[in-house]
C-alpha positions in Angstrom: 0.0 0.0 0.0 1.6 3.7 -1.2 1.8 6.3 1.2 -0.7 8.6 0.1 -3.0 5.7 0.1 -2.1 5.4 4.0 -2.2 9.2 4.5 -5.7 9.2 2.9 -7.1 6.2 5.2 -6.0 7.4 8.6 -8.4 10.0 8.1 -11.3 8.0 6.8 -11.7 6.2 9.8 -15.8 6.1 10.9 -16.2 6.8 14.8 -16.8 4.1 16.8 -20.8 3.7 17.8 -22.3 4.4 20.7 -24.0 0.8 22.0 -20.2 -0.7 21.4 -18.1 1.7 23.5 -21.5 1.1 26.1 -20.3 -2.6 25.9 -16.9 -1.4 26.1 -17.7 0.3 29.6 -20.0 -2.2 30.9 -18.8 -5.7 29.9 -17.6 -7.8 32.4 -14.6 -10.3 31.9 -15.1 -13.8 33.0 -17.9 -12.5 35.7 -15.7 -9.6 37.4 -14.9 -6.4 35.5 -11.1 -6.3 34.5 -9.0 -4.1 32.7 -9.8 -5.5 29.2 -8.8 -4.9 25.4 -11.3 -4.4 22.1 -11.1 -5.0 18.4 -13.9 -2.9 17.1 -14.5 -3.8 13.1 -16.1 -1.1 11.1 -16.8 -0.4 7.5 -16.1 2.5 5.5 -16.9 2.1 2.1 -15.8 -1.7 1.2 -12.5 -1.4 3.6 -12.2 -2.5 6.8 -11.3 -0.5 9.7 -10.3 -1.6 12.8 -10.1 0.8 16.3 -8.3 -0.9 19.1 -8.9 0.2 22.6 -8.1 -0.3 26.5 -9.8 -0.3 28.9 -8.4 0.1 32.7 -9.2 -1.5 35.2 -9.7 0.8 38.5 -10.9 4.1 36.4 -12.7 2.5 33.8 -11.5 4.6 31.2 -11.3 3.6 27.7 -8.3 5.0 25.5 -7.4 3.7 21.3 -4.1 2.8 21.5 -3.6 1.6 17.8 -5.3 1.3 14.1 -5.5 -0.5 11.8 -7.5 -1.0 8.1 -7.3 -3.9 5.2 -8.4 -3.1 1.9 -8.0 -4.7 -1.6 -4.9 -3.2 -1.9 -3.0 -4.1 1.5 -3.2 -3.0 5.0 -1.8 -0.5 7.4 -1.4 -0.4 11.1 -1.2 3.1 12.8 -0.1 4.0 16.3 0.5 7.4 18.5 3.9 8.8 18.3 5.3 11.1 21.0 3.9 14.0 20.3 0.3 12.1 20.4 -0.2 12.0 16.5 -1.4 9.0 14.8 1.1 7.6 12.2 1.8 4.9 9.6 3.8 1.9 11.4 5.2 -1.4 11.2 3.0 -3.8 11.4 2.5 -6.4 14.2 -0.3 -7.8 16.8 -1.9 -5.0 19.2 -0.1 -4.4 21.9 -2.0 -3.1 24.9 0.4 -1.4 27.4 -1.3 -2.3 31.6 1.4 -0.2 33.3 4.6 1.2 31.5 6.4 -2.5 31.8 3.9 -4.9 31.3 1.8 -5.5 28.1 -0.8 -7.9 27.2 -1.6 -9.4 23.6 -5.2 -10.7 24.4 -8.6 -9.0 23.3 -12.1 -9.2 22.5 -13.4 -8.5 18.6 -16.8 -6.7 18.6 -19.0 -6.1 15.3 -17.0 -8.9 13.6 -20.0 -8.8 11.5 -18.7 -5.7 9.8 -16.5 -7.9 8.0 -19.1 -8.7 5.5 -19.7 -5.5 3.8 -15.9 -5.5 3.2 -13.6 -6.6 0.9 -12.5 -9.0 2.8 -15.9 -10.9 3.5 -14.5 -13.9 1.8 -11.9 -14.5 4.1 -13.4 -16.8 6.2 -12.2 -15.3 9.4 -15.3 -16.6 11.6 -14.3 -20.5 10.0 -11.1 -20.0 10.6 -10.7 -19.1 14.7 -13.2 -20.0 17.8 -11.3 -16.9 19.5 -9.9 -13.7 18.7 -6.3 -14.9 18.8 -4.4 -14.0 16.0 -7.7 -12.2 14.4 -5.2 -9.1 13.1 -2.3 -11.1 11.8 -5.0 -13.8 9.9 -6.4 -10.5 8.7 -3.5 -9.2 7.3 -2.5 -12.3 5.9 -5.6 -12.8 3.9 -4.6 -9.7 2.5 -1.2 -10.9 1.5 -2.6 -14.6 0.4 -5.9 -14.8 -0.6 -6.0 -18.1 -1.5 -5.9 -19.4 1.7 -9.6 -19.1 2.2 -9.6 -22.3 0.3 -7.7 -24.2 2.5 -10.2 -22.7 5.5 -13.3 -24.1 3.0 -12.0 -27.3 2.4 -11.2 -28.2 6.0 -7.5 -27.5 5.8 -8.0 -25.0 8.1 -5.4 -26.7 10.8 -2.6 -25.4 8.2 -2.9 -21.7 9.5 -1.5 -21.4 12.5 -1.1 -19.1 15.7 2.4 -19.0 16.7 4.2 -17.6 19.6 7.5 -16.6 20.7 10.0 -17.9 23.8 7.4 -16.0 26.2 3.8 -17.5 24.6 3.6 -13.8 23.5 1.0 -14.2 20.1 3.0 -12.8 17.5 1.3 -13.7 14.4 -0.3 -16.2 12.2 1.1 -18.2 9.4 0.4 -21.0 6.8 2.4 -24.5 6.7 5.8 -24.4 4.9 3.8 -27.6 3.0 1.7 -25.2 1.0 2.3 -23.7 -2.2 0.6 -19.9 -1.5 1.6 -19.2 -5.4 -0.9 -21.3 -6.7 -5.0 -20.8 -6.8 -5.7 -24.0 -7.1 -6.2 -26.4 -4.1 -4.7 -29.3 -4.8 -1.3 -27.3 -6.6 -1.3 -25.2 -3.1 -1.3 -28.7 -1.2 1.2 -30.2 -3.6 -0.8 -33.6 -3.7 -1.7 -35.8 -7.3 -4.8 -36.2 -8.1 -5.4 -39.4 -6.5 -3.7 -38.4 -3.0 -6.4 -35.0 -3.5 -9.1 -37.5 -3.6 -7.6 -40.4 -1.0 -7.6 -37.1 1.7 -11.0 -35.9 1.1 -13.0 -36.1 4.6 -9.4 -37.2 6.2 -7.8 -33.5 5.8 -6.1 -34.1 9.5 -4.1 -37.2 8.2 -2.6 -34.2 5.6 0.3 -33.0 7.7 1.1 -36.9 8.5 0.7 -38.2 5.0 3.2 -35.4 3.5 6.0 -36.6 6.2 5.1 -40.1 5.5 6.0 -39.5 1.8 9.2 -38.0 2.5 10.2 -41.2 4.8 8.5 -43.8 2.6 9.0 -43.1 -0.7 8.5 -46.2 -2.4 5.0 -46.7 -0.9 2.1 -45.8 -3.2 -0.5 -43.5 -2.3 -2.7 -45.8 -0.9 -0.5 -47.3 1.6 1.1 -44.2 2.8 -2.7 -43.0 3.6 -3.5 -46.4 5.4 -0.5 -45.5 7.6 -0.9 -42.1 8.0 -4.8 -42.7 9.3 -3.3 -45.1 11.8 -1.6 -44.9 15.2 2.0 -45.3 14.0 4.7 -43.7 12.6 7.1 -44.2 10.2 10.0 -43.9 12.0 8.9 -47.0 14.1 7.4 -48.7 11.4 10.7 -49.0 9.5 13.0 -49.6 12.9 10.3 -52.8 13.1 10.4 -53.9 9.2 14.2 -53.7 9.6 14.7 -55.9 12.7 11.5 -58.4 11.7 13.5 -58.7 8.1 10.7 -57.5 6.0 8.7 -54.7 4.2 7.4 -52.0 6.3 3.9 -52.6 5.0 4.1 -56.3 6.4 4.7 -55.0 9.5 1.7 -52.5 9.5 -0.8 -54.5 8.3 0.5 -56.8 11.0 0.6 -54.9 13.6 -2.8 -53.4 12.6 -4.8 -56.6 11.9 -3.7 -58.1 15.3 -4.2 -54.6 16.8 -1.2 -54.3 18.4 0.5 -51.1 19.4 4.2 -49.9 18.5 4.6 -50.3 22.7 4.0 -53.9 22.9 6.2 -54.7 19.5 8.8 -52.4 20.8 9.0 -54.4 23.8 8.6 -57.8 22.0 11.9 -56.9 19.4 13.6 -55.9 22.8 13.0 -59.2 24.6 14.2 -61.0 21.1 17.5 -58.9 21.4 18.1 -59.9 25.0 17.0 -64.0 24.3 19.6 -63.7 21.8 16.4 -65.1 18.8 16.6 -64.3 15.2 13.8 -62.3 14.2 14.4 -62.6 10.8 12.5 -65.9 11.1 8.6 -65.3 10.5 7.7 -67.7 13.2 9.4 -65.3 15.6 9.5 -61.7 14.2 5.8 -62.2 13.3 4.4 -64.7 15.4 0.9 -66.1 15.5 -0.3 -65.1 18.9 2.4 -62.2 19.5 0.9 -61.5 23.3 1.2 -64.9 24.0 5.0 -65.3 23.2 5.5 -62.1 24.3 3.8 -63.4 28.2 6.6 -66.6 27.8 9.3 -64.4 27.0 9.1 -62.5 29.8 8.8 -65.7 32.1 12.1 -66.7 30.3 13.9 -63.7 31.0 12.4 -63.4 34.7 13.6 -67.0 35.4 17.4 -66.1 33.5 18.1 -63.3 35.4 16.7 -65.2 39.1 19.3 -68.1 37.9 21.9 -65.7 37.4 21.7 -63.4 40.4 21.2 -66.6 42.7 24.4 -68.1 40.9 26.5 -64.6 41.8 24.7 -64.2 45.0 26.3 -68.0 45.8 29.8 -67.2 45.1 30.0 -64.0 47.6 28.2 -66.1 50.3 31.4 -68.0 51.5 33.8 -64.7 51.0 31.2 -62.4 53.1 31.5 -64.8 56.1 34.5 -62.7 57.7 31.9 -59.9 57.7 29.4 -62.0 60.1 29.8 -61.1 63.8 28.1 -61.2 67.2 28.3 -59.9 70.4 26.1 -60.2 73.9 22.8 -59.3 72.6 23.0 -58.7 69.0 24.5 -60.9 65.8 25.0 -59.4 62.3 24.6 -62.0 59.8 24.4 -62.2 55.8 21.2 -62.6 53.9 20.9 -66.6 52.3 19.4 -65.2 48.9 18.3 -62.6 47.2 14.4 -63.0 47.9 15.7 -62.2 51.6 17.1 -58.5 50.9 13.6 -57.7 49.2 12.0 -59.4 52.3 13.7 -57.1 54.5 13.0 -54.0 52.8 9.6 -54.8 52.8 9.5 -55.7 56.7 11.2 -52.3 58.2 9.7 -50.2 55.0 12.9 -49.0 53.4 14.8 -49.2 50.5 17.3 -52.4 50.7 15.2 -54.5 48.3 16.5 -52.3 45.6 20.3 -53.2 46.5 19.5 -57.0 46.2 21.2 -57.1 42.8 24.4 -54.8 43.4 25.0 -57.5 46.9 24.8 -60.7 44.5 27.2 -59.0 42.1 29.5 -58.3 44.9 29.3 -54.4 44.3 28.3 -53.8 47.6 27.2 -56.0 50.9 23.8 -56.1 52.7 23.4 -57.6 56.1 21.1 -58.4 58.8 21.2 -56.6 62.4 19.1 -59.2 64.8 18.5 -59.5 68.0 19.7 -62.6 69.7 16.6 -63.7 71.5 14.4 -62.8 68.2 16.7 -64.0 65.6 13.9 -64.4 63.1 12.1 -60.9 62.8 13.7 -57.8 60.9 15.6 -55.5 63.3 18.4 -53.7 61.5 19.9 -53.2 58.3 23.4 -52.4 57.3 25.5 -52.2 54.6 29.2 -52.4 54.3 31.5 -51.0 51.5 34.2 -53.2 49.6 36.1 -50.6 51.7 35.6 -52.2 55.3 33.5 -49.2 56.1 29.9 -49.1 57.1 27.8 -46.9 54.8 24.2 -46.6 56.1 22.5 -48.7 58.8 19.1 -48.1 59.3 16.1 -49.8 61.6 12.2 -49.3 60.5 11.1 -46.7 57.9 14.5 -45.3 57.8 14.7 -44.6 61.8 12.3 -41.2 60.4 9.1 -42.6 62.9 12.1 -42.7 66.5 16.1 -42.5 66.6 18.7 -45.1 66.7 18.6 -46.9 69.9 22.0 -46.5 71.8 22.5 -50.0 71.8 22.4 -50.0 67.8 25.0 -47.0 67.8 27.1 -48.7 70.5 27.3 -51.9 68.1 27.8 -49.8 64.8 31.1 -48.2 66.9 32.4 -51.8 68.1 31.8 -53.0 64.4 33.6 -50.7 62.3 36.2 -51.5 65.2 36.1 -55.0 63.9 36.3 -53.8 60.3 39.3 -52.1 60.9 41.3 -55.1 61.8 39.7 -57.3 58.9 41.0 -54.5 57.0 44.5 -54.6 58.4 44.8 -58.3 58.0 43.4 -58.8 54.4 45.2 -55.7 52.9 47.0 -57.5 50.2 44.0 -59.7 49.7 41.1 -58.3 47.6 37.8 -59.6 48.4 37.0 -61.9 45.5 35.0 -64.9 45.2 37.0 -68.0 44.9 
């Protein structure tokens, strides 16, 4: 738009009628009355003009803050300079200043209706958003793009965006980088043939995921990349499957989709495959029958493995940890006889131990029992002793958070680590090591 054109508009602007700025005034926000910020649409001639105003909160007062009109040929936004004059400037979203350091981007469009004696009355602008947001940016970018009221008629609407900046400030509106704005014609702007036009016909949503799809999957036709793109999965996924099942990623769809299972469950599946060392290039096992099923066994499989082999490294530490065991009038300190009894504990005194049940069979660190002599049998105390011959943490019920270490308990942690110290001394040239 020239600048005479601009010049001329600013003073063509129709006032603002009475019932609106009575709405302005009287309208409450959400129930209470807030400080609040208007869009008022008005027509003069076939352009339209919009008068932005705030309105404060304690004084009620009502003040334009910024301009703006669209027309045929462009648009224009106009604000107040410093010596209060209303000017051409660059264009952007309202701003509505609450206090000299704090600005809000949020308002409320009144006579929308206006719209419709304008040049811009095919626009589809009350299709397009539920809300105001981004009302003056889709506004002005109807002006630059006209075409877009297609994709807002033929429910591609979810290509125009609102988008914001680091903050969530609004800060405009704009069309997918998918779409060709140089063309007029719908299916040239969405860059689709003729048959994937027709295949996306009452699924416009699956448009975004079909384009990526085509990218990634090439050598699909049409047909399949719109069966997968309806559909839960992705092609990322898809092909990480088809690659470790040794086969086409459209097997592995319309298997996955015929048994209806998800990309979770298969993930899992492939993982269990990896860790029972099984070929999944073999149907029977990449693609088997009743996938839930084997999937239920394997688990068992792996369950039982890794009981066998933490009970087989728990065993080899037992006879080495028997220089930790000791005893003294009223108390004995003695080593758990599997890894079931760790877990036990934990779950008697309510604290963490079960979780070092693993770390203890593989030697990493060692977990023992604190009991009392004449109640061998129930949970008292648990400690646990560093490769270091040093205690790290001994701890009675819930952690000792519900009442404090008895003195007998400190009294026997000091006369331990005593006893520690002189294992220590002995075995210094001997590592502790399983046989």
């Amino acid at each position: 738009m020239r600048q005479a054109r601009k010049e001329e508009l600013l003073g063509c602007f129709p006032s603002t009628p009475g019932d609106i700025i009575s709405t302005m005034k009287e309208g409450d926000i959400y129930g209470r009355r807030y400080a609040a910020n208007f869009c008022v649409f008005l027509t003069y001639g076939r352009e339209l003009f919009v008068r932005c105003y705030h309105k404060y909160n304690r004084s009620k007062k009502i003040s334009e803050v910024q301009r703006y009109v669209f027309a045929k040929d462009g648009f224009v936004r106009y604000g107040v300079d410093k010596n209060g004059a209303w000017k051409a400037m660059p264009f952007r979203e309202p701003v509505f200043y609450y206090a000299p350091y704090f600005t809000n981007k949020s308002y409320t469009v009144l006579n929308a209706e206006a719209i419709k004696q304008s040049d811009l009355r095919f626009s589809r602008f009350s299709e397009w958003t539920r809300s105001s947001a981004g009302a003056i940016s889709y506004l002005r970018l109807y002006c630059k793009h006209r075409n877009i009221e297609y994709l807002v008629e033929s429910g591609y609407k979810e290509l125009i965006s609102v988008c914001y900046d680091y903050y969530d400030n609004l800060i405009g509106v704009e069309v997918s980088s998918c779409v060709d704005l140089k063309s007029n014609d719908l299916r040239k702007m969405l860059r689709l043939t003729r048959t994937e036009f027709k295949l996306l016909q009452g699924h416009e949503a699956c448009y975004i995921r079909y384009r990526m799809l085509r990218e990634q999957l090439p050598e699909l036709k049409p047909e399949e990349l719109f069966e997968i793109a309806d559909s839960q999965f992705y092609a990322n996924e898809l092909i990480s499957f088809s690659e470790a099942a040794g086969t086409t990623v459209m097997r592995i769809f319309r298997y996955l989709s015929e048994n209806n299972l998800s990309a979770v469950i298969y993930r899992d599946y492939a993982d269990q495959c990896r860790k029972l060392g099984y070929d999944m290039h073999d149907t029977a096992i990449g693609l088997p029958h009743d996938l839930l099923a084997v999937h239920e066994r394997y688990s068992e499989i792996i369950k039982y493995r890794q009981s066998e082999q933490d009970k087989q490294e728990f065993a080899k530490w037992f006879d080495v940890r028997k220089i930790f065991e000791y005893e003294t009038d009223k108390l004995i300190l003695r080593q758990p006889k599997c890894p079931e009894e760790i877990v036990a504990e934990g779950r008697a005194l309510h604290h963490c131990v079960g979780g070092y049940a693993q770390r203890h069979s593989q030697g990493k660190t060692n977990i023992f029992f604190i009991r009392k002599k004449s109640d061998p049998n129930t949970p008292y105390y648990t400690i646990e002793v560093a490769n270091t011959y040093h205690i790290v943490q001994c701890y009675g019920y819930k952690n000792n958070r519900m009442q404090a270490k008895p003195d007998e308990i400190k009294a026997f942690e000091q006369e331990y680590q005593n006893y520690l110290e002189e294992l220590k001394n002995e075995q210094q040239r001997i590592k502790l090591k399983p046989a």
